[in-house]
LOKOL-499183 format. One record per residue (C-alpha): residue number from 0; residue in three letters; x, y, z. Coordinates in pm, 1 decimal. Example, Ala and Ser with C-alpha at 12.3 -4.5 7.8 and 13.67 -1.06 7.14 Angstrom:
milo, gupa, east, north, up
0, Ala, 1230.0, -450.0, 780.0
1, Ser, 1367.0, -106.0, 714.0
//
This chain:
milo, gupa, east, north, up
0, Unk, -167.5, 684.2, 2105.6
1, Unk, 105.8, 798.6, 1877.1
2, Unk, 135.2, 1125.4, 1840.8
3, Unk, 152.1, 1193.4, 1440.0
4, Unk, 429.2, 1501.6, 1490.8
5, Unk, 642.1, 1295.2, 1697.1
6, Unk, 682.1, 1018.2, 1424.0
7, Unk, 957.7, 1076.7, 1215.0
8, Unk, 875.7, 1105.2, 824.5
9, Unk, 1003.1, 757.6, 614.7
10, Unk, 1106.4, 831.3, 356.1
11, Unk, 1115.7, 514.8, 47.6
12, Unk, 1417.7, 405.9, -59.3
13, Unk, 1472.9, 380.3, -391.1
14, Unk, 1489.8, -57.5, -426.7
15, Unk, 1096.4, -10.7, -299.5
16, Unk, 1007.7, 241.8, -598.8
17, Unk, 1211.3, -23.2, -849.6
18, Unk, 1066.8, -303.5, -712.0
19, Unk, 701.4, -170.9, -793.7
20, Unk, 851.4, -42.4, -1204.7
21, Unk, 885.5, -386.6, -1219.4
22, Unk, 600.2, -528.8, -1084.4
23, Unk, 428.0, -269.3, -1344.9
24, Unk, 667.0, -350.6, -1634.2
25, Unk, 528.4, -766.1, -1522.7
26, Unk, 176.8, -684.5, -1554.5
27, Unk, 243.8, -490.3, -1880.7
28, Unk, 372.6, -758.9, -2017.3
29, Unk, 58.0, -989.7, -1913.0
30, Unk, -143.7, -760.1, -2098.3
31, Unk, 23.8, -802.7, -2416.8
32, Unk, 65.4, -1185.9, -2403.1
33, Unk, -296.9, -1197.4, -2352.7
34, Unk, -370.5, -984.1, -2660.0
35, Unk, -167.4, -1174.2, -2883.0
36, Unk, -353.5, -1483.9, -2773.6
37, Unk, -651.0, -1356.1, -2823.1
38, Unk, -569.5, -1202.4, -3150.4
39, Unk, -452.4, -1545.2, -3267.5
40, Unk, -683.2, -1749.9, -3120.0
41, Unk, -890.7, -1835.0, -3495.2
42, Unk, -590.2, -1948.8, -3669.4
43, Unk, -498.2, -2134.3, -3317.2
44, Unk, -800.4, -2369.9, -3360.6
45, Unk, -768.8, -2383.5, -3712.2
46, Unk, -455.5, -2514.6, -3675.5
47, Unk, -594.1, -2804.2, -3403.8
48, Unk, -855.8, -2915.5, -3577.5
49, Unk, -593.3, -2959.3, -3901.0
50, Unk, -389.9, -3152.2, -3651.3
51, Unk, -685.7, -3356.8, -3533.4
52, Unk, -867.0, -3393.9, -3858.1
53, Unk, -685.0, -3660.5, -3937.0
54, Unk, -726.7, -3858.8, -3619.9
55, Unk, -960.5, -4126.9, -3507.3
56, Unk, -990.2, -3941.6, -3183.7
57, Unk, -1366.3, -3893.5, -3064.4
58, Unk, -1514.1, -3552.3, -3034.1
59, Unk, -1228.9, -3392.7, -3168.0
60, Unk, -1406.4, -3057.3, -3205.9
61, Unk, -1482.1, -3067.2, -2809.4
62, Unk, -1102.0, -3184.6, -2781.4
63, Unk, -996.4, -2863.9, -2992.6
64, Unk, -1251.2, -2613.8, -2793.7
65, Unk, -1093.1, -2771.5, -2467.9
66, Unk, -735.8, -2676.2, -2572.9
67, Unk, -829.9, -2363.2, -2676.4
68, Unk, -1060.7, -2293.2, -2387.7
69, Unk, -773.0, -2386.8, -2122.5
70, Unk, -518.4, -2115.7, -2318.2
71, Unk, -753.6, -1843.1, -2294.0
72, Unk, -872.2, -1943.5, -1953.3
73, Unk, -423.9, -1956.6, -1816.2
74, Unk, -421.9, -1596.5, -1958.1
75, Unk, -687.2, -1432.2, -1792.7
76, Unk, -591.5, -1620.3, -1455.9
77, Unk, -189.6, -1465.3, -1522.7
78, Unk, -354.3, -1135.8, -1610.5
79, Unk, -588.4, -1092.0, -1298.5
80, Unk, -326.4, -1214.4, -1064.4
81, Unk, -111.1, -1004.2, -1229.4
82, Unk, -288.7, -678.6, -1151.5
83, Unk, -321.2, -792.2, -788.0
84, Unk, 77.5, -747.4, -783.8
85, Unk, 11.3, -424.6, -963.4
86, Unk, -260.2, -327.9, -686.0
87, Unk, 11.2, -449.9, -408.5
88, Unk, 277.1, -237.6, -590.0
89, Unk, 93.0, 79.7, -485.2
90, Unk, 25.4, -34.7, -102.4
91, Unk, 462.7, -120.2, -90.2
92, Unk, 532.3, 210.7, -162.6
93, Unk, 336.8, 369.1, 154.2
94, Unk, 550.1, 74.5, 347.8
95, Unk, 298.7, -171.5, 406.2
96, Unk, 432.3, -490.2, 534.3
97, Unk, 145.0, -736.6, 466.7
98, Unk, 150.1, -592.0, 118.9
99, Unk, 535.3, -697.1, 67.3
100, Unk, 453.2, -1029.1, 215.2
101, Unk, 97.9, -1081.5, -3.4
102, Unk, 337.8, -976.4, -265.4
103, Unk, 534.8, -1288.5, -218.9
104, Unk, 320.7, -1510.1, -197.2
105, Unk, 133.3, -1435.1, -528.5
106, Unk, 474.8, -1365.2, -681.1
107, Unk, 595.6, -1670.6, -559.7
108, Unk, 323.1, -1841.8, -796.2
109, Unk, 333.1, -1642.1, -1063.8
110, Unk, 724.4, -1764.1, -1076.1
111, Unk, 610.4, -2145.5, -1085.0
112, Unk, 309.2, -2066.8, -1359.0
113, Unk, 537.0, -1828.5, -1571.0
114, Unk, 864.5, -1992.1, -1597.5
115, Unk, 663.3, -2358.7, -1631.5
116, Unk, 554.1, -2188.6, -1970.3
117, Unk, 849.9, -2056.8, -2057.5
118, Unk, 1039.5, -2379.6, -2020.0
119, Unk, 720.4, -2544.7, -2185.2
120, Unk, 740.2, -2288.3, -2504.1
121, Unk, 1103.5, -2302.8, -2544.3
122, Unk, 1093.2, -2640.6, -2598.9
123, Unk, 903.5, -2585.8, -2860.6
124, Unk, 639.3, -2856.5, -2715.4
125, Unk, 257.5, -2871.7, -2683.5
126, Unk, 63.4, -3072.7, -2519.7
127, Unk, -150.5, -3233.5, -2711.0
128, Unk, -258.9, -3592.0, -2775.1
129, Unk, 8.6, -3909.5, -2798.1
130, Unk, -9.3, -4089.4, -3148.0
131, Unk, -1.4, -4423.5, -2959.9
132, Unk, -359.7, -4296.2, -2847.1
133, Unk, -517.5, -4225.8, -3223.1
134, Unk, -436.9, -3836.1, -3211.3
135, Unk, -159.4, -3603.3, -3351.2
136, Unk, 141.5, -3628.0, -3194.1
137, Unk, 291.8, -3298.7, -3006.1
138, Unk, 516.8, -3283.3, -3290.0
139, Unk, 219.0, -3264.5, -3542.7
140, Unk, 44.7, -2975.1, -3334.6
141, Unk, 353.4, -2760.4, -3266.0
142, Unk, 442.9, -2773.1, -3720.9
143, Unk, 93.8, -2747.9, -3743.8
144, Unk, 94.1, -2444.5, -3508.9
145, Unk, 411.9, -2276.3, -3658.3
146, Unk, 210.6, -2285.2, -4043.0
147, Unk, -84.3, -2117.5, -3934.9
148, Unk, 45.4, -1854.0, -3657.9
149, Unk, 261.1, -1539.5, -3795.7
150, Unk, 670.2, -1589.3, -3796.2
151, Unk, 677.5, -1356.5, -3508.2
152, Unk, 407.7, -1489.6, -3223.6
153, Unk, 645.5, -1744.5, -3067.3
154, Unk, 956.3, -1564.4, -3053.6
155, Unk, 770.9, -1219.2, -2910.3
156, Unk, 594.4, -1466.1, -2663.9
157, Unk, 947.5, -1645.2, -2505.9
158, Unk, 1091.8, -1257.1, -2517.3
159, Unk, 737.8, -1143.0, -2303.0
160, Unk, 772.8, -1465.4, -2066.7
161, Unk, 1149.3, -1372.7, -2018.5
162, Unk, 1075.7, -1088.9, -1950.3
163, Unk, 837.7, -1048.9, -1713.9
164, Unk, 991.5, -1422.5, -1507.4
165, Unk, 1317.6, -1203.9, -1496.6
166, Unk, 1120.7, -856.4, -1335.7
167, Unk, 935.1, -1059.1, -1116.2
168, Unk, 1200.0, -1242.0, -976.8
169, Unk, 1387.6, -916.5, -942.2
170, Unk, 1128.5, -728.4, -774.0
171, Unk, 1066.4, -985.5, -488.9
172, Unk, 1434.6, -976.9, -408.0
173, Unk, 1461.7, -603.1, -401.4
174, Unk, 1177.5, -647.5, -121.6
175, Unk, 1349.8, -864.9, 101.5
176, Unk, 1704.0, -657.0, 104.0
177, Unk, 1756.9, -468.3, 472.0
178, Unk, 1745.4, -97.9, 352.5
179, Unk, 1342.4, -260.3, 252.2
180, Unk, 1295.6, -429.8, 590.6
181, Unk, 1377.2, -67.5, 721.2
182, Unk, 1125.1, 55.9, 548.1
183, Unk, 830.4, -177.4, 595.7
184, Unk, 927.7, -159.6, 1001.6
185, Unk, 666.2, 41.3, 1230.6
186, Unk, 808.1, 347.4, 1287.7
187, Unk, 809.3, 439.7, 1655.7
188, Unk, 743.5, 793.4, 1792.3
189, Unk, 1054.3, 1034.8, 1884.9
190, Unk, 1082.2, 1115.2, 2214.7
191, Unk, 1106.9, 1480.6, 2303.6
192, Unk, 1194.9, 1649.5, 2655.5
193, Unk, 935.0, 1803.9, 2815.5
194, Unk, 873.4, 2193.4, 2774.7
195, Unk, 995.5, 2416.5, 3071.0
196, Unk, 664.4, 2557.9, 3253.3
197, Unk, 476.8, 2295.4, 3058.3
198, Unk, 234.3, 2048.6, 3252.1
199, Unk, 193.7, 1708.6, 3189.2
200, Unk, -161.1, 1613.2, 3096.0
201, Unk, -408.3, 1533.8, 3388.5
202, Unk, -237.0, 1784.9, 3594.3
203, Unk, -349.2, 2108.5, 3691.5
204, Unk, -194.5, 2431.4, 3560.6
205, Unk, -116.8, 2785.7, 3767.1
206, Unk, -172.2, 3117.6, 3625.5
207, Unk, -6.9, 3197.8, 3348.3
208, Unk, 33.1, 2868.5, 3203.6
209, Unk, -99.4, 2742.1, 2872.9
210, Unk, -451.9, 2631.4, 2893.5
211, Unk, -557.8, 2904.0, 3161.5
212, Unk, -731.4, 3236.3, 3080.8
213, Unk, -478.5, 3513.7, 3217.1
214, Unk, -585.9, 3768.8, 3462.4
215, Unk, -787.1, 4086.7, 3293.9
216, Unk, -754.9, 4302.3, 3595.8
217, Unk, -1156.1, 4312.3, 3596.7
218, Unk, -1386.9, 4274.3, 3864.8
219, Unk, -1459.0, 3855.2, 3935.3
220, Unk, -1168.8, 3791.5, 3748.5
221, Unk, -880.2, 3656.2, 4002.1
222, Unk, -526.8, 3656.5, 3947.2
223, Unk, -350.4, 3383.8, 4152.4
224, Unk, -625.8, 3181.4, 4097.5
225, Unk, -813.3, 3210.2, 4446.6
226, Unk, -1160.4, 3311.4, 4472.4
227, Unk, -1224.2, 3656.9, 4486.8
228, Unk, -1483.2, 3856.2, 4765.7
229, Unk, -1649.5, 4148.1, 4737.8
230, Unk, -1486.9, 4442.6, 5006.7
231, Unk, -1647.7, 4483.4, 5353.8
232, Unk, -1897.0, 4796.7, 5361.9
233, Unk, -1720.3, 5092.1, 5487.5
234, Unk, -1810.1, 5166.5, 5870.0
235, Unk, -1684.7, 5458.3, 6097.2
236, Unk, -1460.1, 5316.9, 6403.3
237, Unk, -1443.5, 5505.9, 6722.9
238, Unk, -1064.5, 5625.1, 6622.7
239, Unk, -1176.0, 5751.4, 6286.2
240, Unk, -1410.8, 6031.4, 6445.6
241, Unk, -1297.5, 6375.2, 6438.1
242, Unk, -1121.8, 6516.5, 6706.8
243, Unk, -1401.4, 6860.8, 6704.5
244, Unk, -1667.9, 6578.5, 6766.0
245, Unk, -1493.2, 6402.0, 7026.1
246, Unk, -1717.8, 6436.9, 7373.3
247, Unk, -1544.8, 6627.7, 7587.6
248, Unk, -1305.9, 6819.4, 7317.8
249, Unk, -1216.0, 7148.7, 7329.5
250, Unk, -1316.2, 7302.5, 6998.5
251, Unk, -1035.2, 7494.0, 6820.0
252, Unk, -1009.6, 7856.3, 6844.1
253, Unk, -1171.1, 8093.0, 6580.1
254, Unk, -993.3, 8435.0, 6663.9
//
């Protein structure tokens, strides 16, 4: 058992605190990218059902709800995950190690799922139905898209996707740098010398060591720590009588 005074304080270096800012600053900007989608999500469908009306596609109502439903559904998904890095932020800083390593792994999918849709909304493409197949073309959807939604969703979403691809990124190498590893390494107790007149444990300590009572001077208390017994009744010997009562003693003169 490791004895809590021996270990040596760690104290967190300061890539471990930035790395968790930015794993903050990441889910921050989740947050907003999901309230902008849901905040735009009537003129969103508007928009694909424009884009379909004129289709011979079946069911295009269901096809719109689908599009819409899988939009909503990809935000939530980024946002929950995204507060699990938040969560895992908090365990890094008390220098968890299977928190920097759950860190990333989710991180590590966050980076395929966030920069996929940053590529995917800087091209300024949507994937929607081919015209070969008797619905809008991508084309169609995305000017379609542009007409309904305000002048400032789409360039506010590739600056939040930038964003948060670039602090992520950033955060997961801060955890892997040494002065990190140091960090997230068990600590190992100090060794100190042994106390002079101190006893190790299991062994058994004189008088006037720690851990004994010390002697009181009182009766039953001993103090060299060996038993004490109460004195011998006192008894007249042969050489303690008086020399007057001695047989055979001249008594002393009185004149």
């Amino acid at each position: 058992m490791v004895d809590s005074q021996n270990t040596p304080a760690r104290q967190r270096p300061s890539i471990v605190s930035i790395s968790s800012y930015l794993l903050y600053l990441f889910l921050a900007c989740q947050v907003i990218s999901l309230i902008i989608t849901l905040s735009t999500i009537g003129k969103t469908r508007d928009a694909l059902r424009d884009a379909y009306a004129g289709s011979t596609v079946e069911n295009a109502d269901q096809v719109v709800d689908v599009f819409v439903a899988f939009g909503v559904g990809a935000g939530v998904v980024l946002l929950l995950l995204a507060i699990v890095l938040g969560v895992l932020a908090l365990f890094n800083n008390q220098g968890r190690n299977g928190a920097r390593i759950t860190t990333w792994i989710v991180g590590g999918i966050m980076v395929c799922c966030v920069g996929g849709g940053l590529v995917s909304n800087a091209a300024g493409g949507f994937a929607g139905g081919q015209a070969s197949g008797g619905g809008p073309s991508s084309d169609e959807i995305q000017r379609r898209l542009e007409e309904a939604l305000p002048s400032w969703v789409t360039p506010v979403s590739l600056l939040l996707n930038a964003v948060s691809l670039i602090a992520l990124i950033v955060a997961l190498i801060l955890l892997a740098l040494p002065k990190a590893n140091e960090f997230f390494r068990k600590p190992t107790a100090a060794w100190e010398p042994p106390t002079p007149g101190a006893s190790y444990p299991g062994q058994p300590q004189g008088s006037g060591q720690p851990g004994y009572p010390q002697s009181t001077g009182e009766p039953g208390y001993p103090s060299s720590g060996e038993p004490s017994y109460p004195p011998p009744p006192a008894t007249n010997r042969p050489d303690d009588t008086p020399p007057a009562d001695r047989p055979g003693s001249t008594p002393p003169s009185t004149s």
